[in-house]
C-alpha positions as CSV (number, residue, x, y, z in Angstrom):
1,X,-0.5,2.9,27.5
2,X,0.7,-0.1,25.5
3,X,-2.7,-2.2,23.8
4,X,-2.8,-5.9,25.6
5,X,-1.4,-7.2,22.9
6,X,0.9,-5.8,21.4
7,X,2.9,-7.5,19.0
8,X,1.4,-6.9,15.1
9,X,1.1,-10.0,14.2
10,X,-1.8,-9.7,11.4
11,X,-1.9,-7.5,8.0
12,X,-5.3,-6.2,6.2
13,X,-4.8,-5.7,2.3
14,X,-8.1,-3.7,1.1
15,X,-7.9,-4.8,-2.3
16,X,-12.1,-4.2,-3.4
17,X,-11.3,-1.0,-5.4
18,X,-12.7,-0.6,-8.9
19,X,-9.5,0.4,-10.1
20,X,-10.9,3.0,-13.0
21,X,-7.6,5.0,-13.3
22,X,-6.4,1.7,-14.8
23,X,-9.4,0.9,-17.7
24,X,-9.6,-0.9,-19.6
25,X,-7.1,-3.1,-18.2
26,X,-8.9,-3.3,-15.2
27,X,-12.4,-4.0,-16.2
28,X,-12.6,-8.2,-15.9
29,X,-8.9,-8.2,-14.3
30,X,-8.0,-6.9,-10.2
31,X,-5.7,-3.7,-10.4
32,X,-3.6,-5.5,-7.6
33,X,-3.1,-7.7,-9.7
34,X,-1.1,-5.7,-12.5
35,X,2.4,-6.5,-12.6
36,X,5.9,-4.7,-11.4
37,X,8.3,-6.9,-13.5
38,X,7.8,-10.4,-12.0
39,X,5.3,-9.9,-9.2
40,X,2.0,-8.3,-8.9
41,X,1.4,-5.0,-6.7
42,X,-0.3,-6.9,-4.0
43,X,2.9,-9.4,-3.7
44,X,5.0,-6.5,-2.9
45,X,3.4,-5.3,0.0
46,X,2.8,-8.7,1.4
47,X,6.5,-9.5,1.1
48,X,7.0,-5.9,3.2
49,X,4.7,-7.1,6.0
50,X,6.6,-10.6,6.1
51,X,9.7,-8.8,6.2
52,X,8.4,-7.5,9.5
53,X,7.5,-11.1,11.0
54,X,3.5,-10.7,9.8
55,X,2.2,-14.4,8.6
56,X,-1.4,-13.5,8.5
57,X,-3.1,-11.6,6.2
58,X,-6.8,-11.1,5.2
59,X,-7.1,-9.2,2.0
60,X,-10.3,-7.5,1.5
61,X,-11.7,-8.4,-2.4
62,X,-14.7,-7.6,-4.4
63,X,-16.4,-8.8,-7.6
64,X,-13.6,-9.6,-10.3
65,X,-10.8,-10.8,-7.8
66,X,-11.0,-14.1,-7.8
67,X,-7.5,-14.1,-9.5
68,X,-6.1,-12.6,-6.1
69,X,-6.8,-15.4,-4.7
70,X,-5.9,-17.7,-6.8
71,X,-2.5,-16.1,-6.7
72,X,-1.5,-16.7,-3.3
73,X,-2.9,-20.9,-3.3
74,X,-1.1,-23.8,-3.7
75,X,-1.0,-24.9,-7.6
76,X,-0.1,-28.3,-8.1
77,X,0.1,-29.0,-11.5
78,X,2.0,-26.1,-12.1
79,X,4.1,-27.3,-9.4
80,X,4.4,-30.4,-10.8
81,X,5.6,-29.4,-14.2
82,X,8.4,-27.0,-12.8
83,X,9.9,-29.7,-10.9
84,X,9.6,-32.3,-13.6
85,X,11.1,-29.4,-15.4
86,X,13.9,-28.9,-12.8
87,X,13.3,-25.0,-12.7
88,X,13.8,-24.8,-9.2
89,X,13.9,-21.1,-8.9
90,X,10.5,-20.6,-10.3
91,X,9.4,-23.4,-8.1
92,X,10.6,-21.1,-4.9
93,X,9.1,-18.1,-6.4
94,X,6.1,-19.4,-6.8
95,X,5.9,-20.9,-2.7
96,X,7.2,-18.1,-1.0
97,X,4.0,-17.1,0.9
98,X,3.7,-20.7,1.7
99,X,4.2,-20.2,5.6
100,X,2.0,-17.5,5.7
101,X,-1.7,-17.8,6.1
102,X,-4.0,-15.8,4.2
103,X,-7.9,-15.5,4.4
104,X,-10.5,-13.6,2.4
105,X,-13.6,-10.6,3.1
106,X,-15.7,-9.8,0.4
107,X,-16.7,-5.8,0.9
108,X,-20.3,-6.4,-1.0
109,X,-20.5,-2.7,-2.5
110,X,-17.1,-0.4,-3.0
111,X,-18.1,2.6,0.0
112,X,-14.5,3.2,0.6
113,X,-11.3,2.4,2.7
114,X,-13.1,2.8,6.4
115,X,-15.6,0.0,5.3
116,X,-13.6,-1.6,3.9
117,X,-11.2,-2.1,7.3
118,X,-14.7,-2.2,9.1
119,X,-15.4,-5.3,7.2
120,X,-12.2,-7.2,8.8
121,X,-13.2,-6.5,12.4
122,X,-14.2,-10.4,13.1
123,X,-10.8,-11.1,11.7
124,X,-8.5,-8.6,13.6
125,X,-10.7,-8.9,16.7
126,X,-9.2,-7.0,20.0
127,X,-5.2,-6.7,18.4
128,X,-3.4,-4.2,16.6
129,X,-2.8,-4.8,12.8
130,X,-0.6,-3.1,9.7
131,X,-2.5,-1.6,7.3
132,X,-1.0,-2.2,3.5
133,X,-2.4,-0.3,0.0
134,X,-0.8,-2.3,-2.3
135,X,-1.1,1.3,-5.0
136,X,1.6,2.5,-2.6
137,X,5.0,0.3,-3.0
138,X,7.8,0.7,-1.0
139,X,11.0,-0.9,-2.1
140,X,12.6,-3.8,-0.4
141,X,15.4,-2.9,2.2
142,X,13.0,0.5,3.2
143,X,12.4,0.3,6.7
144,X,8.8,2.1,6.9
145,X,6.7,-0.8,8.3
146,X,9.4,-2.0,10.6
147,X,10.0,1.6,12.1
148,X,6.7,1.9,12.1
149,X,5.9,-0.8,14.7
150,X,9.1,-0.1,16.7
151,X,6.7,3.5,17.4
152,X,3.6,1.8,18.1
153,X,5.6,-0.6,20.2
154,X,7.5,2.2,21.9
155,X,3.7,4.5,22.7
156,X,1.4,2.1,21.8
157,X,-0.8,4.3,19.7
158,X,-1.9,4.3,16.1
159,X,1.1,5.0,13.8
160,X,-0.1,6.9,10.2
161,X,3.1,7.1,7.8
162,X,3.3,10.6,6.5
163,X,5.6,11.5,3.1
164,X,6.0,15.6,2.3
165,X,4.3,16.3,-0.9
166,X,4.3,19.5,-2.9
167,X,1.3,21.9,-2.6
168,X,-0.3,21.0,-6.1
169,X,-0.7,17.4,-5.1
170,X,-2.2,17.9,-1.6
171,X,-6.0,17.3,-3.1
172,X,-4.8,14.0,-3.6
173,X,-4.1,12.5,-0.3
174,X,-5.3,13.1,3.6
175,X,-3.2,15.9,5.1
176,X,-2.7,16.2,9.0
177,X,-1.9,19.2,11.0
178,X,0.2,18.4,14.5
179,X,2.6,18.7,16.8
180,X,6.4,17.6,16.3
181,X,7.6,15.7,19.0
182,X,11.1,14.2,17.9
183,X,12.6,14.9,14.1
184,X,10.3,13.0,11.8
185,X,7.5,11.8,14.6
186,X,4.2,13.9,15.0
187,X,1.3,13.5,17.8
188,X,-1.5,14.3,15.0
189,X,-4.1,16.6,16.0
190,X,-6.4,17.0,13.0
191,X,-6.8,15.8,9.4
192,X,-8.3,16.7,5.9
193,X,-9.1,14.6,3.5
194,X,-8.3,15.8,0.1
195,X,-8.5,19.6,1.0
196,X,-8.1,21.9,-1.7
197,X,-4.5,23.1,-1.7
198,X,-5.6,26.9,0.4
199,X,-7.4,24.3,2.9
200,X,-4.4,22.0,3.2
201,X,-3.2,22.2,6.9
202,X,0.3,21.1,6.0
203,X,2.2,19.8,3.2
204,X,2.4,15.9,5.6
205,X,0.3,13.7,3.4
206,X,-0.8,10.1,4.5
207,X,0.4,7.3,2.3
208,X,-1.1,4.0,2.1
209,X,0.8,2.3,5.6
210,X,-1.2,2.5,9.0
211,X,-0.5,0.2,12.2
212,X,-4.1,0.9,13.9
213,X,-5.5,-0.2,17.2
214,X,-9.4,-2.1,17.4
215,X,-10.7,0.8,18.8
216,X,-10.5,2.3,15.3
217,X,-13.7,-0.2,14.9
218,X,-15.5,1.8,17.1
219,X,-14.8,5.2,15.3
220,X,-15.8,3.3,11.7
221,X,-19.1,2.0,13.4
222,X,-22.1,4.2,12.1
223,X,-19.2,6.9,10.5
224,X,-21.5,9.0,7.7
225,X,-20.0,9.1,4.5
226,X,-17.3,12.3,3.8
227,X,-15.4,13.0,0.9
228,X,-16.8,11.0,-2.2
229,X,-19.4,9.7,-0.6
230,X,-17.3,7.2,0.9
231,X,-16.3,6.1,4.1
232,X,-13.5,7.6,4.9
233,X,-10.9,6.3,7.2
234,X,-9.4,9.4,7.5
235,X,-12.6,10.6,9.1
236,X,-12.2,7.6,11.6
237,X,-9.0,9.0,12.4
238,X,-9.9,12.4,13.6
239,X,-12.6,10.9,15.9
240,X,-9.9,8.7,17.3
241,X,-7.7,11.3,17.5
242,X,-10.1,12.9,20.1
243,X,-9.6,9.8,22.5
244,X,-6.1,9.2,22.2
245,X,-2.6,10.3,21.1
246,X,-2.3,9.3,17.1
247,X,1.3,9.7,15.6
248,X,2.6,10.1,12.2
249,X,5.7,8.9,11.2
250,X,7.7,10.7,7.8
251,X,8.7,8.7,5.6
252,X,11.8,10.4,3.8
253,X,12.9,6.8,1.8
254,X,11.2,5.9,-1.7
255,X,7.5,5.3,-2.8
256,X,5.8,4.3,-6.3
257,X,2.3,6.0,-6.1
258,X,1.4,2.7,-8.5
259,X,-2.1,3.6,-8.3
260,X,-1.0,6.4,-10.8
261,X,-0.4,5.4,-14.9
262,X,3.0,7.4,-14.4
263,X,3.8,5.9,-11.1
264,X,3.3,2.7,-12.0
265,X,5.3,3.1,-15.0
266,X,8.2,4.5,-12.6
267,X,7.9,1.9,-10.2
268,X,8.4,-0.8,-13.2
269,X,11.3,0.9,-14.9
270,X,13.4,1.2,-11.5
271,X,12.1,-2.2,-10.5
272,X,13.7,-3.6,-13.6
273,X,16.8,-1.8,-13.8
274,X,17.4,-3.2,-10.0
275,X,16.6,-6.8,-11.0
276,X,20.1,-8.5,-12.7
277,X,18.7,-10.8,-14.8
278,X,17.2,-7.7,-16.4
279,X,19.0,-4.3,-15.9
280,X,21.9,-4.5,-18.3
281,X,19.8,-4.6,-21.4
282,X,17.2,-2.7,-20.2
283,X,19.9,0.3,-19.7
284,X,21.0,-0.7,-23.4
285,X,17.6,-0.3,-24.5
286,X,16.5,2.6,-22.4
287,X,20.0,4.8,-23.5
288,X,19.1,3.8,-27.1
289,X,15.7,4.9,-26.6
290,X,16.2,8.3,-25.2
291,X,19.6,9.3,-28.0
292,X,16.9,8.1,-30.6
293,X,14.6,11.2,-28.6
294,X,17.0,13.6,-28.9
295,X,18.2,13.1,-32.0
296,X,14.6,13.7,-32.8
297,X,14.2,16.7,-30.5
298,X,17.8,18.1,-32.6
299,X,16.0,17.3,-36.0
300,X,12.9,19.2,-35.1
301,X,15.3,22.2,-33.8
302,X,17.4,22.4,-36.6
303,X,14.1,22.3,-39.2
């Protein structure tokens, strides 16, 4: 049965991570922070939960993030110099989150994604709430999130999004087994965190977009560390899998894995070559760039 209330009206951001793939960039500055063209990773994901009606967030942050939240607070001098300025447009870009409301939870030590969404429980209290990693960007005009609540709202059980990945890769992500009920929707009935690819129980990995029920509190509440020595919320997952129906939704659109160096660099060339301000002399450049490779590649052949 549908949770009391049911409408997702709040959004948790774990943004505490240490973000080592990204040294040294990362050392003094938040990896959330790192830009996609104009906008930081974190921006993007918050501007897919508003899409989907969500004004409040709380973003889980650690040491080092201050910038985070600095990003998403009024700045009145700046705001005062683009209007003197007149640049309106940079004005609006830099208000957009204005209506939405945003608060802060420090995770004191980095123990993993379940304690991290463990330490939000005074903020979501007894509703359901989205679930964004800002590593995993979704374009605008995908309608993950969105179809993703019209399941919960439909059953009114967790939704896990679920992307097919190729065998190598499974070590990577949480990997469920279960039971198809309808093209593309699955009643989960076990997962694996990072198995090694002969342990996988499927090729349906989780990526970073969850619409979880407060009972999930429950499972994360005295949860032993698994793989890594972490708290894993995947581990939460089974357990609540034993007390209720959990679904998984696959995801078939487009995903940046911007957690990744190459992902990231992926993310930012497609990004740019959909923005118009940019994308006709970034394809100049980038066509320049790769007959300037194989003109090199033809050198080497002919020597």
């Amino acid at each position: 049965m549908p949770e009391k209330n049911t409408k997702i009206r709040k959004a948790l951001l774990p943004a505490a991570g240490l973000g080592t793939r990204f040294l040294p960039a990362t050392k003094a500055s938040p990896k959330e922070m790192l830009p996609i063209v104009d906008k930081p990773l974190i921006e993007y994901a918050v501007e897919e939960a508003e899409a989907c009606g969500i004004e409040e967030f709380v973003i889980i942050t650690g040491k080092n993030k201050r910038a985070i939240e600095d990003h998403f607070d009024i700045a009145y001098k700046l705001e005062n110099t683009l209007r003197d300025k007149g640049q309106v447009e940079l004005l609006e870009a830099i208000n957009r989150h204005r209506n939405s409301d945003f608060a802060y939870i420090r995770q004191g030590e980095p123990l993993g994604l379940g304690h991290a969404i463990s330490c939000a429980r005074p903020f979501v209290k007894d509703e359901p709430v989205a679930i964004l990693l800002s590593d995993d960007i979704i374009p605008p005009g995908e309608s993950l999130l969105k179809d993703m609540i019209g399941l919960y709202e439909e059953t009114g059980g967790p939704v896990i999004a679920l992307m097919r990945v190729p065998p190598e890769e499974l070590h990577r992500y949480g990997v469920i087994k279960g039971t198809e009920l309808r093209e593309g929707v699955y009643e989960i009935t076990d997962l694996v965190e990072k198995p090694a690819p002969e342990d996988a129980p499927s090729d349906l990995a989780i990526i970073g977009r969850y619409i979880l029920t407060p009972d999930i509190f429950e499972m994360l509440d005295g949860l032993s560390p698994g793989s890594g020595g972490e708290i894993q919320l995947t581990d939460a997952l089974m357990a609540l899998a034993g007390r209720r129906k959990v679904y998984g939704l696959i995801f078939g659109g487009t995903r940046y894995d911007a957690g990744d160096k190459l992902g990231f660099l992926k993310a930012t060339v497609d990004f740019a070559l959909a923005n118009g301000a940019l994308a006709e002399g970034f394809k100049k450049y980038l066509f320049s760039t790769v007959e300037a490779l194989n003109s090199q590649r033809g050198a080497k052949v002919d020597k």
